[in-house]
Residue frames relative to the residue before (quaternion, step in Angstrom):
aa qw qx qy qz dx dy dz
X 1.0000 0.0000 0.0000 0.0000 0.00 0.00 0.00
X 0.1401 -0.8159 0.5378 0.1597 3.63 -0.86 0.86
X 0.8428 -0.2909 0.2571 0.3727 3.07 -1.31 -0.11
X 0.8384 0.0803 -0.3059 0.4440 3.50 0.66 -0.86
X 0.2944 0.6240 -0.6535 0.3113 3.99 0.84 1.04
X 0.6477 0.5758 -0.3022 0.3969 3.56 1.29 -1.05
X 0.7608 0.3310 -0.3210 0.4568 3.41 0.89 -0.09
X 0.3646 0.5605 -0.5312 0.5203 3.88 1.60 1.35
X 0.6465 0.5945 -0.2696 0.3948 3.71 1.09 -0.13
X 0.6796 -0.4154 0.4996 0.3404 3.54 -1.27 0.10
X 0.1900 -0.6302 0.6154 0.4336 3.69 -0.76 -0.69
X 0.4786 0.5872 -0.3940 0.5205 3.78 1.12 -0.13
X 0.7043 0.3063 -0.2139 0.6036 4.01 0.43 -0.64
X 0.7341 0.5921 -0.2332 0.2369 3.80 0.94 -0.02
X 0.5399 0.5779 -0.0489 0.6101 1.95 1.98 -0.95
X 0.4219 0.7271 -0.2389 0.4860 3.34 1.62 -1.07
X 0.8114 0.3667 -0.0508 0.4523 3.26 0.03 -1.96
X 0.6877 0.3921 -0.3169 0.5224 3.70 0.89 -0.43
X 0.5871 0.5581 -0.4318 0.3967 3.96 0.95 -0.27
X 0.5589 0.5564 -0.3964 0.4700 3.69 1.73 -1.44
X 0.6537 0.5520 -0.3755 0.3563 4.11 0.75 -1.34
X 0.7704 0.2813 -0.2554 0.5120 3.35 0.24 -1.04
X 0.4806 0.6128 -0.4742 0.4106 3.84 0.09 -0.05
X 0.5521 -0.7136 0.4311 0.0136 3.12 -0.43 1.66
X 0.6404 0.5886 -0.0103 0.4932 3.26 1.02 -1.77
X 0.5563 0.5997 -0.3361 0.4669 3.49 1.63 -1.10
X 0.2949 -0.7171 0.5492 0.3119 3.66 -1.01 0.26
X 0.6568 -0.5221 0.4064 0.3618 3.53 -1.14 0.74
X 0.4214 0.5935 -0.3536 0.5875 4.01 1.21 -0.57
X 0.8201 0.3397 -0.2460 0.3893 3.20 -0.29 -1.14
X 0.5591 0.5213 -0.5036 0.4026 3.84 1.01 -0.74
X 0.7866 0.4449 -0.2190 0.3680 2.59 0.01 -2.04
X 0.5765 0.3774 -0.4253 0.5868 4.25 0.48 -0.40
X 0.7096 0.3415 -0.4625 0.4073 3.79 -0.26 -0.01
X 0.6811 0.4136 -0.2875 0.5314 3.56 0.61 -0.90
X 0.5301 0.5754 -0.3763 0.4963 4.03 0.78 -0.05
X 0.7311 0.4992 -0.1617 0.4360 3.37 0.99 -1.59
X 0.7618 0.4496 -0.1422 0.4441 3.27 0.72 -0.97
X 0.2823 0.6570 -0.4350 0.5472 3.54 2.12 0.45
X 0.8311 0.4546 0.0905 0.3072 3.08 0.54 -2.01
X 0.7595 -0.5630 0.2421 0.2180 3.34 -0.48 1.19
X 0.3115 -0.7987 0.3850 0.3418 3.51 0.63 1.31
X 0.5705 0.5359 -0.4533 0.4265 4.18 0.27 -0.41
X 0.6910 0.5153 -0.2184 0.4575 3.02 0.52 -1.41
X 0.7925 0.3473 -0.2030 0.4584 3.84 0.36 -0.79
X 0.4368 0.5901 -0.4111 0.5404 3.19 1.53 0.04
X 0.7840 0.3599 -0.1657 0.4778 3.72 0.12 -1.03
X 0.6016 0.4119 -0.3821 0.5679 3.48 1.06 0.19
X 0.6000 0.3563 -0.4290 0.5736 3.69 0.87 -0.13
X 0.5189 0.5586 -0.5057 0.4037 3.75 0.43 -0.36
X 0.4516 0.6688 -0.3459 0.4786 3.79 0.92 -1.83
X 0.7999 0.4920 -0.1851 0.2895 3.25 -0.28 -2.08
X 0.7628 0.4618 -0.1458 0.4285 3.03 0.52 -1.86
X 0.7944 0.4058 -0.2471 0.3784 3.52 0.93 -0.84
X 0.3415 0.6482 -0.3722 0.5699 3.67 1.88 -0.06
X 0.8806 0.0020 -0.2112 0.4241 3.64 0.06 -1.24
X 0.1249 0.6528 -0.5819 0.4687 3.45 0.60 1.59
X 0.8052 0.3373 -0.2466 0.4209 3.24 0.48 -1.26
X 0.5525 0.6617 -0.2967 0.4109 3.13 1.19 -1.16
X 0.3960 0.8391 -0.1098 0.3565 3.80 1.19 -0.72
X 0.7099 0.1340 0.1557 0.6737 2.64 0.21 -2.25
X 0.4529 0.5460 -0.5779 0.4035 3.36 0.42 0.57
X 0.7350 0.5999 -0.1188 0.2929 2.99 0.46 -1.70
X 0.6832 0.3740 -0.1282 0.6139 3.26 1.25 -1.49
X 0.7889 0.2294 -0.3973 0.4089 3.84 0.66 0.27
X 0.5464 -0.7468 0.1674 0.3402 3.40 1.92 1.33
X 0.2153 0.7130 -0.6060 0.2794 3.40 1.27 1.05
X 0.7510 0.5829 -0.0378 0.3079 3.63 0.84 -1.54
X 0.6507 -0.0633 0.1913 0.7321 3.83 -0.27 0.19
């Protein structure tokens, strides 16, 4: 992300997005998928986190009703 994507943002979501980067505690997954995402057409990366989000949903309730691992 460069300088002038940072200035298509809030300073409230910037600030946001620079606390997840530097945050130790952050996983490396999560950088590198946020900084990927934020390359990438917000619709588009929206409905691929849906995909995501709704895949390990299932994966879940698999798990916890002992289909799964």
């Amino acid at each position: 992300m460069n300088a002038s994507d940072l200035c298509k943002l809030s300073p409230q979501t910037a600030t946001m997005i620079d606390e997840v980067l530097s945050d130790p505690s952050s996983s490396e997954w999560v950088k590198t998928a946020l900084l990927d995402l934020l390359r990438r057409d917000p619709i588009d990366a929206l409905n691929d986190l849906d995909t995501l989000l709704t895949l390990m949903q299932k994966r879940l309730a698999d798990i916890a009703d002992g289909l799964g691992e």
